[in-house]
C-alpha positions as YAML, in Angstrom:
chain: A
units: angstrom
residues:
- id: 1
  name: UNK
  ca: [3.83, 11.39, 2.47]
- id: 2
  name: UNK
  ca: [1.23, 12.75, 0.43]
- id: 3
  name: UNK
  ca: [-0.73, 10.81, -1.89]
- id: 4
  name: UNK
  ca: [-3.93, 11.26, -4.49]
- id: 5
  name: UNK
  ca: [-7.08, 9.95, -3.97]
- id: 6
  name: UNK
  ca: [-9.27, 9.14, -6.73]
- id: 7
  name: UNK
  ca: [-12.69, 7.20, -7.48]
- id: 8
  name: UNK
  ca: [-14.54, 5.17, -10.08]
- id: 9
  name: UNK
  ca: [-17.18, 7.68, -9.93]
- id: 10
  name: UNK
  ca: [-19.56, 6.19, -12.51]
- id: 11
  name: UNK
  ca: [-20.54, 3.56, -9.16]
- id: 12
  name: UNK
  ca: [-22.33, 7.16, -8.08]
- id: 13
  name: UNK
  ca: [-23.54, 8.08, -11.28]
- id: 14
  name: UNK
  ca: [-24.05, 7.38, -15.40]
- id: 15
  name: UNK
  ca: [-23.73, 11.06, -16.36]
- id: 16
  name: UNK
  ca: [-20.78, 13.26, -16.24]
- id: 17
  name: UNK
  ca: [-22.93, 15.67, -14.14]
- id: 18
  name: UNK
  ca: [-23.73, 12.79, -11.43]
- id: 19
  name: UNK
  ca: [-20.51, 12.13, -11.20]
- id: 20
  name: UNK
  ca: [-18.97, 15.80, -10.52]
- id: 21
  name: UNK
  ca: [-21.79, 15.73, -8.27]
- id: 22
  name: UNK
  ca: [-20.54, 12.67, -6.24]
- id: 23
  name: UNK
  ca: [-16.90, 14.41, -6.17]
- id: 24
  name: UNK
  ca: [-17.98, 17.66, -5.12]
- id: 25
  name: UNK
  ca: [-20.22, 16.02, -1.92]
- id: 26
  name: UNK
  ca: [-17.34, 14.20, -1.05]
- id: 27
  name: UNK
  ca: [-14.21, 16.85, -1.85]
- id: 28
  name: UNK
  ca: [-12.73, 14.55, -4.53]
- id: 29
  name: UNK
  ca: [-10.67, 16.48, -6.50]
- id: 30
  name: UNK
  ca: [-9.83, 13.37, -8.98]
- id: 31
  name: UNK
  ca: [-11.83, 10.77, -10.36]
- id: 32
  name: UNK
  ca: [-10.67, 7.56, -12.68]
- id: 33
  name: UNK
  ca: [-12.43, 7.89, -15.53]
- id: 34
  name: UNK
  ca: [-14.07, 4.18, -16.41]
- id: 35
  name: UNK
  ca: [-17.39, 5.57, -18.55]
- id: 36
  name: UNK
  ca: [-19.08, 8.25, -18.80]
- id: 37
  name: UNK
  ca: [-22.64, 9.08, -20.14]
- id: 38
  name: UNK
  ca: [-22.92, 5.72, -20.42]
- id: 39
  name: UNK
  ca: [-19.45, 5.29, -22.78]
- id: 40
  name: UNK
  ca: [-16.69, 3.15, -22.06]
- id: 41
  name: UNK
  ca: [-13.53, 4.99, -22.29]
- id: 42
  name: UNK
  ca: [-11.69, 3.13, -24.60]
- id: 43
  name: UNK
  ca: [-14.82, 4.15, -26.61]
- id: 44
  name: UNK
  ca: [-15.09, 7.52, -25.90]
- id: 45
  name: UNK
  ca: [-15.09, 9.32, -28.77]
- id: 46
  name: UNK
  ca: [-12.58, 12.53, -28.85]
- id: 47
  name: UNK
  ca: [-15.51, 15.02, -29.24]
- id: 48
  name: UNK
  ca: [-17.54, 13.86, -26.48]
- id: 49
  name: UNK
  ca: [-13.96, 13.68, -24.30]
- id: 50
  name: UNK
  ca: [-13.64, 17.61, -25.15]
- id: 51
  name: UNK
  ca: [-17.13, 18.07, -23.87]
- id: 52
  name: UNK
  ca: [-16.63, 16.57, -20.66]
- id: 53
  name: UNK
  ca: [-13.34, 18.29, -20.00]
- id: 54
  name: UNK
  ca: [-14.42, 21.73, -19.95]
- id: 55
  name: UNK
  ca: [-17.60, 20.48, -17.63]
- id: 56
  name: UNK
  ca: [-14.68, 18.62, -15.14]
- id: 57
  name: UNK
  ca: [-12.49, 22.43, -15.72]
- id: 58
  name: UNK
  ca: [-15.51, 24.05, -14.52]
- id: 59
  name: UNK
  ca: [-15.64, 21.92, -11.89]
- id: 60
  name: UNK
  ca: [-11.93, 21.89, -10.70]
- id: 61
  name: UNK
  ca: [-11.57, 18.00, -11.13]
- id: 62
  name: UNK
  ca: [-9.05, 16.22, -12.79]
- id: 63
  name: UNK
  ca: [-9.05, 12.64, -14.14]
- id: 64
  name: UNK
  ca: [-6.19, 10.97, -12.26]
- id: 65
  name: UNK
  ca: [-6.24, 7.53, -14.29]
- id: 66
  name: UNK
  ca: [-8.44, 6.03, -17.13]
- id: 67
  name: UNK
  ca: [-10.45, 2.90, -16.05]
- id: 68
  name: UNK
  ca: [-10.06, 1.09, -18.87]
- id: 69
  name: UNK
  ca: [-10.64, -2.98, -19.56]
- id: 70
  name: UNK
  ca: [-7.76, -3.59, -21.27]
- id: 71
  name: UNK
  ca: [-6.14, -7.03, -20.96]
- id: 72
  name: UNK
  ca: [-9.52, -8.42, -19.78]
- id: 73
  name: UNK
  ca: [-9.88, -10.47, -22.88]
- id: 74
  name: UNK
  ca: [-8.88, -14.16, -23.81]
- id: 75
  name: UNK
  ca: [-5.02, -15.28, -24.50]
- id: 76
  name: UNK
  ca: [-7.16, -16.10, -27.56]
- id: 77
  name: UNK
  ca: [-8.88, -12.89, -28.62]
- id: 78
  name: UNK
  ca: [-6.78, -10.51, -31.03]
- id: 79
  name: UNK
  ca: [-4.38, -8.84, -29.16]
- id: 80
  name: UNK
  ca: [-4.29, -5.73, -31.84]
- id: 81
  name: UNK
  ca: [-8.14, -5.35, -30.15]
- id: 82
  name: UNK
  ca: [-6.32, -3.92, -26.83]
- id: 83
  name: UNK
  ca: [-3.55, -2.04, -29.25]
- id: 84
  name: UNK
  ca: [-6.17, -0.24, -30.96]
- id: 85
  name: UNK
  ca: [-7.73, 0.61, -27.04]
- id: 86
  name: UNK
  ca: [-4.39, 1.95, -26.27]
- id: 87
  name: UNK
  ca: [-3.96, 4.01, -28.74]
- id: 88
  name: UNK
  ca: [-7.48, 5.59, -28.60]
- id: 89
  name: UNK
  ca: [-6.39, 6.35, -24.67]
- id: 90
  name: UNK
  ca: [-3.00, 8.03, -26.18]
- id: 91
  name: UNK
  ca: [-5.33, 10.45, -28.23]
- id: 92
  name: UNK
  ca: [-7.66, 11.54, -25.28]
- id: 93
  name: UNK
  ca: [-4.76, 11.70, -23.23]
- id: 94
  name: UNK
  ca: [-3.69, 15.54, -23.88]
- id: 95
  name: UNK
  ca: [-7.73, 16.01, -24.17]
- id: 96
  name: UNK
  ca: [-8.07, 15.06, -20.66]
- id: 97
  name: UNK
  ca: [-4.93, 15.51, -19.46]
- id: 98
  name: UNK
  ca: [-4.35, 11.89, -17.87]
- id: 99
  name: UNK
  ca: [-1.47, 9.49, -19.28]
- id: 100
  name: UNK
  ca: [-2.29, 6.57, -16.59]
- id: 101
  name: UNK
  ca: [-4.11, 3.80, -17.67]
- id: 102
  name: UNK
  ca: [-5.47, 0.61, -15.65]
- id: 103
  name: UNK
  ca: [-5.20, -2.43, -17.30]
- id: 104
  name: UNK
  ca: [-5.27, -6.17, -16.99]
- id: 105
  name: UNK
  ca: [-3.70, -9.30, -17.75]
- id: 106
  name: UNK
  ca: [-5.71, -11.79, -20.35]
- id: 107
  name: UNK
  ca: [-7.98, -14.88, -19.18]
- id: 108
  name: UNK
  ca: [-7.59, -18.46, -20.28]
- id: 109
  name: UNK
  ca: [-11.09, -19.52, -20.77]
- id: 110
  name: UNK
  ca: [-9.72, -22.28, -22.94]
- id: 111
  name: UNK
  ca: [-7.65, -23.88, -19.42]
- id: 112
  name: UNK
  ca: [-3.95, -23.56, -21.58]
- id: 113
  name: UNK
  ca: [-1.37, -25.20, -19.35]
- id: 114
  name: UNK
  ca: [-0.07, -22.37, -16.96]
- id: 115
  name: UNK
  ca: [3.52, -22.20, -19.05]
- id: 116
  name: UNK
  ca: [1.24, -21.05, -22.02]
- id: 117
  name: UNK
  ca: [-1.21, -18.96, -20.57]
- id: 118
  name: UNK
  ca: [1.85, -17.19, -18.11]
- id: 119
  name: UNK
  ca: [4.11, -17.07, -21.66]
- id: 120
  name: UNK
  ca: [0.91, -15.69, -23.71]
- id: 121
  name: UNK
  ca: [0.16, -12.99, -21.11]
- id: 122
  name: UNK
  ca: [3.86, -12.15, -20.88]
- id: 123
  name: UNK
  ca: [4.56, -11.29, -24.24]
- id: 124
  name: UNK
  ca: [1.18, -9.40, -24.48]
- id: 125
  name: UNK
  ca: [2.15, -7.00, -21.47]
- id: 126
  name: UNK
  ca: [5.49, -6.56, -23.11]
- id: 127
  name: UNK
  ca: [3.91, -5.32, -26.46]
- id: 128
  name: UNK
  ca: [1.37, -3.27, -24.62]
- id: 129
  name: UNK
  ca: [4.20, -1.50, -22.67]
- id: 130
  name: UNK
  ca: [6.41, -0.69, -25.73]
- id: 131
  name: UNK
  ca: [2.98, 0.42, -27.09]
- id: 132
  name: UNK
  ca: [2.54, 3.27, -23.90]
- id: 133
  name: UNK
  ca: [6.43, 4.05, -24.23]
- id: 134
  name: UNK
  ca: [5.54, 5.36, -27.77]
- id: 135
  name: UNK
  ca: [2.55, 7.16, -26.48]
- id: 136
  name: UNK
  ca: [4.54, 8.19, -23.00]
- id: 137
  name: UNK
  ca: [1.38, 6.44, -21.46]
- id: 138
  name: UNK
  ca: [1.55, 4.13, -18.25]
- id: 139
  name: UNK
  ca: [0.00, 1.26, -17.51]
- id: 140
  name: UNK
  ca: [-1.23, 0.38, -14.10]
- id: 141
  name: UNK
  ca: [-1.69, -3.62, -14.17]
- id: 142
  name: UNK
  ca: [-4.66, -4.87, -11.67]
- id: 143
  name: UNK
  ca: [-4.53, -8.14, -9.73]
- id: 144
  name: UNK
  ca: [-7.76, -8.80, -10.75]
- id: 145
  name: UNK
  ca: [-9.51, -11.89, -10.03]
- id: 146
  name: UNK
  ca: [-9.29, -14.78, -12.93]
- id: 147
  name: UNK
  ca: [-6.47, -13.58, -14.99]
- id: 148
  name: UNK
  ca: [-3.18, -14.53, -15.11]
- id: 149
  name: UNK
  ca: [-1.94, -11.83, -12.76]
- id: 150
  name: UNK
  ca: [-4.72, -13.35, -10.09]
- id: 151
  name: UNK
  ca: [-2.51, -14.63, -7.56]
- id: 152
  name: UNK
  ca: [0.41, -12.88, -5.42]
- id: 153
  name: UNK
  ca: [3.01, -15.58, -7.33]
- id: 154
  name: UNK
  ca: [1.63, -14.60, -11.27]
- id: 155
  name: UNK
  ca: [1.96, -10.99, -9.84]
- id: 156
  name: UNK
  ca: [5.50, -11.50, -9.17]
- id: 157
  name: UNK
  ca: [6.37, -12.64, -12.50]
- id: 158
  name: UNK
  ca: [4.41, -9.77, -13.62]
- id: 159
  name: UNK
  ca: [6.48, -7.62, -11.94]
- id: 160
  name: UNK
  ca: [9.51, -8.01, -13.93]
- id: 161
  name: UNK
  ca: [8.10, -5.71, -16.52]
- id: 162
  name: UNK
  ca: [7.92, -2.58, -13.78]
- id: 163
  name: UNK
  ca: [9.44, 0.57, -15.27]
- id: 164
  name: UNK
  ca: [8.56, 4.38, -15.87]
- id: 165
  name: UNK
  ca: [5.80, 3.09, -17.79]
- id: 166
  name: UNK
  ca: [4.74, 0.03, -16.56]
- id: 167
  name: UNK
  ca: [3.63, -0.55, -12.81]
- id: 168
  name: UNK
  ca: [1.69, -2.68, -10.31]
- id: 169
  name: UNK
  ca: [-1.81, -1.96, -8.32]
- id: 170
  name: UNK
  ca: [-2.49, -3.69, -5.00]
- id: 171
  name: UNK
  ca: [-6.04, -4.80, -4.95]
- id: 172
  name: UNK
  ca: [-6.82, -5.12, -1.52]
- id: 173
  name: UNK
  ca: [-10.15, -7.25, -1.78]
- id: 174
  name: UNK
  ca: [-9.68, -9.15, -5.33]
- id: 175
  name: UNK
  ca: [-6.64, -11.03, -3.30]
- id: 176
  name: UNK
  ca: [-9.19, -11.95, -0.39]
- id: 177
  name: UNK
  ca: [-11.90, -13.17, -2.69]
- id: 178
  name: UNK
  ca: [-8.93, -15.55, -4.09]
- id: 179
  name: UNK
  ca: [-8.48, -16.84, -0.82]
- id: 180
  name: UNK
  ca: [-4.84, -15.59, -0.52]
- id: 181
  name: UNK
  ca: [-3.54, -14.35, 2.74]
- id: 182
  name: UNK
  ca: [-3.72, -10.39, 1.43]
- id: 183
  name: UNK
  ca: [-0.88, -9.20, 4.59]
- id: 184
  name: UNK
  ca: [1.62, -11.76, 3.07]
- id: 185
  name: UNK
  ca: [0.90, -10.67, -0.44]
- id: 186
  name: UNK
  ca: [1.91, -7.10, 0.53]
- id: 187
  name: UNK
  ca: [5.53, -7.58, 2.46]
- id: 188
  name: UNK
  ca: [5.76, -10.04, -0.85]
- id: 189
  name: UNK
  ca: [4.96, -6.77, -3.00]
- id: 190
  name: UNK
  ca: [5.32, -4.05, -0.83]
- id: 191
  name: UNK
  ca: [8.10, -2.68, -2.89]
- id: 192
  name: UNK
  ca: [6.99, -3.00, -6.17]
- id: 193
  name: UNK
  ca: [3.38, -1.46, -5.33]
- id: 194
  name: UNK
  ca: [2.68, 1.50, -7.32]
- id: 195
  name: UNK
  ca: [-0.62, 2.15, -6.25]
- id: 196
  name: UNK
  ca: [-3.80, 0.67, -4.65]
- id: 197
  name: UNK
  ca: [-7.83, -0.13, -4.80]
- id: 198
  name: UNK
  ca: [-9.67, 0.68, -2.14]
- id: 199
  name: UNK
  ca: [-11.98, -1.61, -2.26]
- id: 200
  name: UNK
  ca: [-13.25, -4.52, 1.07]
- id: 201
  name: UNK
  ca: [-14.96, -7.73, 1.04]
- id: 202
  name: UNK
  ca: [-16.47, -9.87, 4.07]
- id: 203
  name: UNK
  ca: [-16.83, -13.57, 3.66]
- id: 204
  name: UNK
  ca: [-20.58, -14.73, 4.59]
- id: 205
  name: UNK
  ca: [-21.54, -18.20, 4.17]
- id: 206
  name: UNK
  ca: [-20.03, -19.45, 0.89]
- id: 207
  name: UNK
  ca: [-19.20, -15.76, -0.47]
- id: 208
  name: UNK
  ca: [-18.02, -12.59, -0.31]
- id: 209
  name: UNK
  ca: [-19.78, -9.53, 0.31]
- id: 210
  name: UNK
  ca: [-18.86, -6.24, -0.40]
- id: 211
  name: UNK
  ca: [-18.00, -4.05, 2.95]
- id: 212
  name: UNK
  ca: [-16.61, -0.38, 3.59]
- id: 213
  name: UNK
  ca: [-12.95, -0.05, 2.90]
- id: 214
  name: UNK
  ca: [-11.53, -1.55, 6.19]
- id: 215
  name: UNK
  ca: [-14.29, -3.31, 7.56]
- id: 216
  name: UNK
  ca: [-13.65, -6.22, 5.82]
- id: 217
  name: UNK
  ca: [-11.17, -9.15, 5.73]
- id: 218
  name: UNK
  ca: [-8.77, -7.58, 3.28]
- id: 219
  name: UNK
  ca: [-6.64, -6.08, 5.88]
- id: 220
  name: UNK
  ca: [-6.67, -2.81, 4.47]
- id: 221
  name: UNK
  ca: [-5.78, -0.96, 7.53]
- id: 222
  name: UNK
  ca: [-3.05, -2.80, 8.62]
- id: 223
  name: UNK
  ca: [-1.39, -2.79, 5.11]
- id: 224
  name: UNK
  ca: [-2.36, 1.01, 4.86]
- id: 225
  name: UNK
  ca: [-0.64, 2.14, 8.01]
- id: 226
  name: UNK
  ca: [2.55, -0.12, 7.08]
- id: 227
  name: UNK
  ca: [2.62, 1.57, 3.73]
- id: 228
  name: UNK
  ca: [2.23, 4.94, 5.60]
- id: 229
  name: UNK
  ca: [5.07, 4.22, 8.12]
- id: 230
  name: UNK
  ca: [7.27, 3.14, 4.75]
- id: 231
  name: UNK
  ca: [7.09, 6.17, 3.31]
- id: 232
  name: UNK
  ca: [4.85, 5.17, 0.35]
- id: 233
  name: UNK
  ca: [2.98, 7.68, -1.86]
- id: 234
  name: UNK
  ca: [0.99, 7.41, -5.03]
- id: 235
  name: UNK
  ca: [-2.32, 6.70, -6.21]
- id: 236
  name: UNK
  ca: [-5.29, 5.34, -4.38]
- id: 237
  name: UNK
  ca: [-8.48, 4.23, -6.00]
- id: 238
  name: UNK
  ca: [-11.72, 3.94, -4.28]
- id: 239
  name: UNK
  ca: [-13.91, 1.19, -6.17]
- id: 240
  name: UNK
  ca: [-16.34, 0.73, -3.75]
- id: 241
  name: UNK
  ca: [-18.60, -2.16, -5.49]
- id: 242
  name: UNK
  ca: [-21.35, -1.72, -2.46]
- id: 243
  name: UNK
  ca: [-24.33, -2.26, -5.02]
- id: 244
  name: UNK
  ca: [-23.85, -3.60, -8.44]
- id: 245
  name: UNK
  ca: [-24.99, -0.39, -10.10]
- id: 246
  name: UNK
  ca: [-24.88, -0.71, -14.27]
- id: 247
  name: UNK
  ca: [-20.91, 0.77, -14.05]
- id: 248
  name: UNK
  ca: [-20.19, -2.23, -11.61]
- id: 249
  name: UNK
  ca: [-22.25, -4.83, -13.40]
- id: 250
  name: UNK
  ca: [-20.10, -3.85, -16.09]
- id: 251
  name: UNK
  ca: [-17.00, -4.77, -14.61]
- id: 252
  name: UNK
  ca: [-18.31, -8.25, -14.50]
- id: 253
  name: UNK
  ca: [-17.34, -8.27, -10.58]
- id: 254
  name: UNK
  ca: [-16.98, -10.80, -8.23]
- id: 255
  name: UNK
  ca: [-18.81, -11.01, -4.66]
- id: 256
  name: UNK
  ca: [-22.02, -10.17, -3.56]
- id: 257
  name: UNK
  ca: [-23.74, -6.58, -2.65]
- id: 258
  name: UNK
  ca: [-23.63, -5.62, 1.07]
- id: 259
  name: UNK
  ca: [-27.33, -5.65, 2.32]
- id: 260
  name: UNK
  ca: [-26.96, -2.70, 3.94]
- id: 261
  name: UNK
  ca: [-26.37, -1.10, 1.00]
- id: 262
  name: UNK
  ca: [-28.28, -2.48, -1.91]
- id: 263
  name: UNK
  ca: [-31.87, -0.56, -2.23]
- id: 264
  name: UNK
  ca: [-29.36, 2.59, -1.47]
- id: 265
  name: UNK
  ca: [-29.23, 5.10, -4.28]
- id: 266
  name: UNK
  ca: [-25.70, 4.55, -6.13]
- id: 267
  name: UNK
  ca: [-24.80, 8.32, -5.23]
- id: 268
  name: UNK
  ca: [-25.28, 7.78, -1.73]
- id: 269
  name: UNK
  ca: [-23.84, 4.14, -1.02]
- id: 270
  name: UNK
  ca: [-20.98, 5.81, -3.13]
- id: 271
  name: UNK
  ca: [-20.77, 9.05, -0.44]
- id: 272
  name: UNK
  ca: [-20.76, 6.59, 2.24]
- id: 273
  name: UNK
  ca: [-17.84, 5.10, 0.92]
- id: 274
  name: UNK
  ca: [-15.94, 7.79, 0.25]
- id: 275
  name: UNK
  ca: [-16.42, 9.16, 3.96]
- id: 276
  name: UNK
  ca: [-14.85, 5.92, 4.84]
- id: 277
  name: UNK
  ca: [-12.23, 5.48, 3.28]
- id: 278
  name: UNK
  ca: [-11.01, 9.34, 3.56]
- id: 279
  name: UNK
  ca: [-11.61, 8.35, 7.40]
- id: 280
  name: UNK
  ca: [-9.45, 5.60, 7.38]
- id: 281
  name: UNK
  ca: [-6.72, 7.40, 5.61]
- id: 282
  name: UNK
  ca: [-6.55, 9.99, 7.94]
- id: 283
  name: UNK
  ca: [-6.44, 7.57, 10.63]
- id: 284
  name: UNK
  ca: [-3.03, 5.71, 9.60]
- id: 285
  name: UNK
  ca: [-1.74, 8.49, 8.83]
- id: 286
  name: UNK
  ca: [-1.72, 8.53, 4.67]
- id: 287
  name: UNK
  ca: [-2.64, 12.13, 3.70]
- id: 288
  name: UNK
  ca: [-4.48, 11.91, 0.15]
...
């Protein structure tokens, strides 16, 4: 099965130029569009999005999914906040011509009881998807680590809400840093995984570092060639976090930078990455 492989390309670069550079060196033909030119894009103003589509046209790349940080608030923080993000993404949409959207699922910094914080989170994904069925958006929730869809069991409950505009992203490495075994989360969610992060973590000492896809603990390969031998397709994501260049710093990410990799320009550590994981795809067997 054939399926598309994308990147956070503002790890290789700031500028939209750097970034059709890191795509073209590494024969990306998609990239998930986080920020650009310094801009988040749930900030992106519509003029500026017109300006870098006809430089990605003239390029021959495509935007395959908008990074955006939606849902990576507080249960506490205004919910219209992540309406008004939505929305924004519904008006670049035809601009760029991407409908998927990453997104998250809410922090408790205030420690809620988990009944509150799972209910709170809930009905927020609920009004967010009725939100992208209005806009014919879809969401792409992210196990990311410290929300409430952290852990393989939130996930689950999460899941409930998968339909033609709603769906579920396996983070390889965000379930590792949790400390969850990542092989039983997938047969858990192997058939309600819509697409995946490439992204691979090492444990050193007391923490993580940041590896190539597949060199780490996340058990990437092994859940890769399953996946392959199942049939699955869809998107995968390379979010390589190798040095905590301003886009990753921005993410506010967990784990450490790998050695090897941190006095590395972002464009190269980035190329490096790429090579890998388009290596490891074409070893199990997943065509992207």
């Amino acid at each position: 099965m054939t399926s598309t492989l994308s990147a956070f390309t503002d790890e290789a670069g700031r500028t939209c130029e750097e970034q059709i550079a890191s795509c073209q060196r590494a024969g990306l033909k998609f990239m998930d569009l986080r920020s650009v030119d310094g801009i988040g894009v749930t900030a992106l103003p519509v003029e500026h999005a017109q300006v870098v589509r006809g430089k990605l046209d003239a390029a021959g790349i495509g935007v395959h999914m908008f990074g955006s940080p939606i849902g990576k608030i507080d249960i506490a923080d205004p919910l219209e906040t992540d309406l008004q993000k939505l929305r924004h993404l519904a008006t670049l949409a035809p601009i760029l011509g991407c409908r998927a959207v990453r997104m998250f699922s809410y922090y408790n910094k205030n420690k809620s009881p988990l009944a509150v914080w799972k209910s709170e989170s809930m009905e927020r994904l609920s009004r967010l998807r009725a939100e992208a069925e209005r806009h014919d958006l879809i969401l792409f929730h992210e196990n990311e680590r410290h929300i409430f869809g952290d852990a393989c069991a939130n996930v689950e409950e999460i899941a409930g809400l998968r339909n033609d505009h709603f769906k579920l992203i396996f983070d390889f490495d965000n379930y590792n840093q949790g400390g969850e075994d990542v092989w039983a989360n997938w047969l858990t969610l192997k058939d309600q995984t819509d697409a995946f992060h490439l992204k691979d973590s090492q444990q050193i000492g007391g923490s993580y570092q940041h590896t190539l896809v597949g060199e780490g603990s996340g058990q990437v390969k092994r859940i890769l060639a399953d996946a392959a031998g199942r049939g699955w397709s869809g998107p995968l994501t390379l979010e390589p976090h190798l040095a905590h260049s301003e886009a990753v710093l921005a993410t506010g990410p967990s784990g450490e930078t790998n050695a090897s990799f941190r006095d590395m320009p972002p464009a190269e550590s980035f190329h490096r990455a790429a090579v890998a994981a388009q290596s490891l795809l074409a070893e199990v067997g997943m065509s992207a």
